[in-house]
N, C-alpha and C positions, 0 to 999 in steps of 0.2 A: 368209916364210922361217922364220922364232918355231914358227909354225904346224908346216909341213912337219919340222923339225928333231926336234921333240915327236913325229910320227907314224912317224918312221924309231928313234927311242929305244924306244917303247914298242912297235914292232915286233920290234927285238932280242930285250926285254926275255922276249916274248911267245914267241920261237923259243929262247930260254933256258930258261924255263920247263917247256915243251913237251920240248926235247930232254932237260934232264934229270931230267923225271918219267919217263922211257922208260925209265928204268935202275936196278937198284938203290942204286948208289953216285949217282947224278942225283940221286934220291929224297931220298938222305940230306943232299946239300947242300942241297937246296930247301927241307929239313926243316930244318936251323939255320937256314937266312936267314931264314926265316917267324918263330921261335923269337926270333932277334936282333932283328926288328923291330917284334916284340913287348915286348919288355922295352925298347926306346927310350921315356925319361922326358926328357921338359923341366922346369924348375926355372924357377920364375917367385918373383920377389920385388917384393911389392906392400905398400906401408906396412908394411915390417918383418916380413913375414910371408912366410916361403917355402911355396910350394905344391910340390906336385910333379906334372904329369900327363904320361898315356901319351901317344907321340906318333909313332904308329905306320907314316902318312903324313902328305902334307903341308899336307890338309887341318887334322886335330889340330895339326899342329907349329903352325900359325899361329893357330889358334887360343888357341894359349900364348903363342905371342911379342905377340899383339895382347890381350892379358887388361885390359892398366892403359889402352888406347887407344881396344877400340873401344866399349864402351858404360860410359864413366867414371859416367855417369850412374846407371847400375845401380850398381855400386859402390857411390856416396856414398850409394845409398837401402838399399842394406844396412849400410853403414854406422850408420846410424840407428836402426836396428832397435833393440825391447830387448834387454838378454842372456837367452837362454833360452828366446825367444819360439817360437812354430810356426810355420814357414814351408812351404807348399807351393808347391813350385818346377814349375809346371805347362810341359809343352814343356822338361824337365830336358836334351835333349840330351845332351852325354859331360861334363857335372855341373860344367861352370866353378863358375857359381854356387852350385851348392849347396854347392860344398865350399867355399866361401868362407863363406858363410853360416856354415857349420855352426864354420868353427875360427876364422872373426874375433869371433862375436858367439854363439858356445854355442848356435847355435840347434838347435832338431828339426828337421829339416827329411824331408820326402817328397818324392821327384821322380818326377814321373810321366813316363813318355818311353815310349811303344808300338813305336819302331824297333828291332825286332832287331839294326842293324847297332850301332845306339848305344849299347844294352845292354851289352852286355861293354865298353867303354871308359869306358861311365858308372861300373859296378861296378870295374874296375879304377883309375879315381882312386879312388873313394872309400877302397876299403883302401891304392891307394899313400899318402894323409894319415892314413891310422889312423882315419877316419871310420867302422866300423862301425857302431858303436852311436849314433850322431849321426843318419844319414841312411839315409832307408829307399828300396828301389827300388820303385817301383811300376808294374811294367811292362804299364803298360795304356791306352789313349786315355781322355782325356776329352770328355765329349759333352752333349749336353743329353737325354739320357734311356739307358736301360741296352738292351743288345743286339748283336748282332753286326754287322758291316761291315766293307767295305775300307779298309787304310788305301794311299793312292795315295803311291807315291813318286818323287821327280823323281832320286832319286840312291841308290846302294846304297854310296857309301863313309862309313867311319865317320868319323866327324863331320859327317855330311848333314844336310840342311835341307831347309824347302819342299815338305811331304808334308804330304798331310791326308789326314783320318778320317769316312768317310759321305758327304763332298762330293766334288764334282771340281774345284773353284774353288780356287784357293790363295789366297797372300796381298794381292793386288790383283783379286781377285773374278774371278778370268779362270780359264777351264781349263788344270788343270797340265800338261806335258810329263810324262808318266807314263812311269817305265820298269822298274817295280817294281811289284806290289801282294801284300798276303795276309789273309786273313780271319783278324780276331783280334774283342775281346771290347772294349762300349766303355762307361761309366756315366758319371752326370751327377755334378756335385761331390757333391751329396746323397747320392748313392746310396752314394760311395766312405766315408762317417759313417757311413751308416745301415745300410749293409750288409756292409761292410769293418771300420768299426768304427775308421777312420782319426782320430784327432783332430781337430777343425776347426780351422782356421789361424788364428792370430793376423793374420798378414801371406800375398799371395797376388805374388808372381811367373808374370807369364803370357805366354808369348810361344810360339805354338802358328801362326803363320804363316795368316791367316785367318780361322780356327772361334772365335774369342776370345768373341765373340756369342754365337754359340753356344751354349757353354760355360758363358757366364755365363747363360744362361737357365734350364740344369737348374741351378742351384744360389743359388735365391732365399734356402734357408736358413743357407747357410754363408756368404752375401755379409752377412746381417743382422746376424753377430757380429762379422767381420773389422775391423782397427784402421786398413788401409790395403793398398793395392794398386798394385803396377807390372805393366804392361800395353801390348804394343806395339799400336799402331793406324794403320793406313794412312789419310791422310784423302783420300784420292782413292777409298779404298773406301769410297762411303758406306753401306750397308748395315749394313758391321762399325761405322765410325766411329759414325754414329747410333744404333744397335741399343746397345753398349757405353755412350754416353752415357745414353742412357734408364734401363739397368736399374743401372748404379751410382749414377746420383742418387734413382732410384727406392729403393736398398738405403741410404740416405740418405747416403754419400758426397760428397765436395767433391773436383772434380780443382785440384792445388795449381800445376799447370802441367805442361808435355811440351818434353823433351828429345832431341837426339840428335847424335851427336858427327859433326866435321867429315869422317870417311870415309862420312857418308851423307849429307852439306848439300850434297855435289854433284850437279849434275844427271847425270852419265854413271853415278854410280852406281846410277841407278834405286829407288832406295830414298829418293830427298829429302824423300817426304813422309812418310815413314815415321815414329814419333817414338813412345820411350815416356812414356807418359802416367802422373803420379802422380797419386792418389787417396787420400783418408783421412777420418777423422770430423772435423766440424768443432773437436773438444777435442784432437784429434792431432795437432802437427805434425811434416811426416815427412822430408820436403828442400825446403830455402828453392830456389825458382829467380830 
């Protein structure tokens, strides 16, 4: 009924649309709504610190109403952070993190996010917090070597998830439900130093749905200075899981334990074994678990 109810709403919604882009005074209302929905800001207050993000649907909206809930975990590991430190905030999405990053703990932070649709939502928190000069956009995939590819997407609304870049497997090693793709440009973390000229990160946030393996494979020399790293890992993926294990202990890393808060410990969410993983030098510590 849930169901049906939803497909007779968003069929209105669609014959609204429709009828009044047909018109010039149509046009013109469809043109505020678009405008007003645009400027929709949620206001999040988390340890004394109000954020503000765009929240344009209700994808975005929940993801502000769910900021202090669903990965507390991340949180407390930016919490930790030095002040000042580099952070690159890989798989940036519409910039929760980074902008937390950037105004609780002065960090630099880069976010890398290759989703068109995510791009203007990520750029628009950042200036909604005054972040300019903090956080830089880096709108590009990262990969384990430099060149061009698809990046495959399961979703075109902003705030989506679950797209990946050169592969067709997503985040539990299966082929994604693709309903989007476009050829953009992809480099390994090395390349984005060595040829971008991006500073190398102090601290590394990576949650890129998948490719994390990947990822860390083009980037032997920016894992060898890094202080510590949070990293989501499927362990039912073993490919990603094992792959990720090798080359951060190999980049002489100690994982300090893996996390993940109770809207993923259930089985219907399908995500139960999903869990971010912390990581750091053994002189580092980064969150007790």
């Amino acid at each position: 009924m849930k169901s049906f109810l939803k497909n007779i709403v968003q069929l209105l919604v669609q014959l609204l649309i429709w009828f009044g882009s047909s018109n010039k005074v149509g046009i013109y209302f469809v043109d505020q709504y678009l405008n007003r929905i645009m400027q929709k800001v949620h206001v999040v207050s988390h340890d004394g610190l109000a954020l503000r993000f765009a929240a344009p649907n209700s994808l975005c909206d929940w993801r502000a109403q769910t900021f202090s809930s669903k990965e507390p975990e991340t949180l407390e590991w930016i919490d930790s952070i030095p002040e000042g430190a580099v952070l690159w905030d890989v798989g940036a999405n519409v910039g929760l993190y980074s902008v937390y990053a950037a105004k609780k703990r002065n960090c630099r932070v880069y976010s890398f996010e290759p989703s068109v649709f995510n791009l203007e939502q990520l750029a628009r928190n950042i200036f909604l917090n005054s972040l300019t000069e903090k956080v830089c956009v880096v709108p590009l995939a990262l990969s384990d070597r430099m060149g061009t590819s698809a990046l495959h997407m399961t979703s075109t609304e902003w705030g989506g998830a679950l797209s990946t870049f050169g592969e067709e497997f997503g985040w539990d090693g299966e082929k994604i439900r693709q309903v989007f793709q476009f050829q953009t440009v992809g480099l390994s973390m090395d390349d984005a130093v060595h040829r971008l000229s991006i500073p190398k990160p102090d601290f590394i946030k990576m949650d890129v749905d998948g490719l994390e393996h990947l990822i860390l494979h083009g980037g032997s020399g920016v894992l060898s200075a890094i202080k510590g790293i949070l990293i989501e890992v499927n362990d039912d993926f073993h490919e990603q899981a094992e792959g990720v294990q090798k080359l951060l202990a190999t980049a002489g890393l100690v994982m300090k334990g893996k996390r993940h808060s109770e809207a993923f410990a259930s089985p219907t969410s399908g995500f139960q074994h999903c869990y971010n993983q912390i990581w750091s030098r053994n002189e580092t510590e980064v969150v007790k678990f």
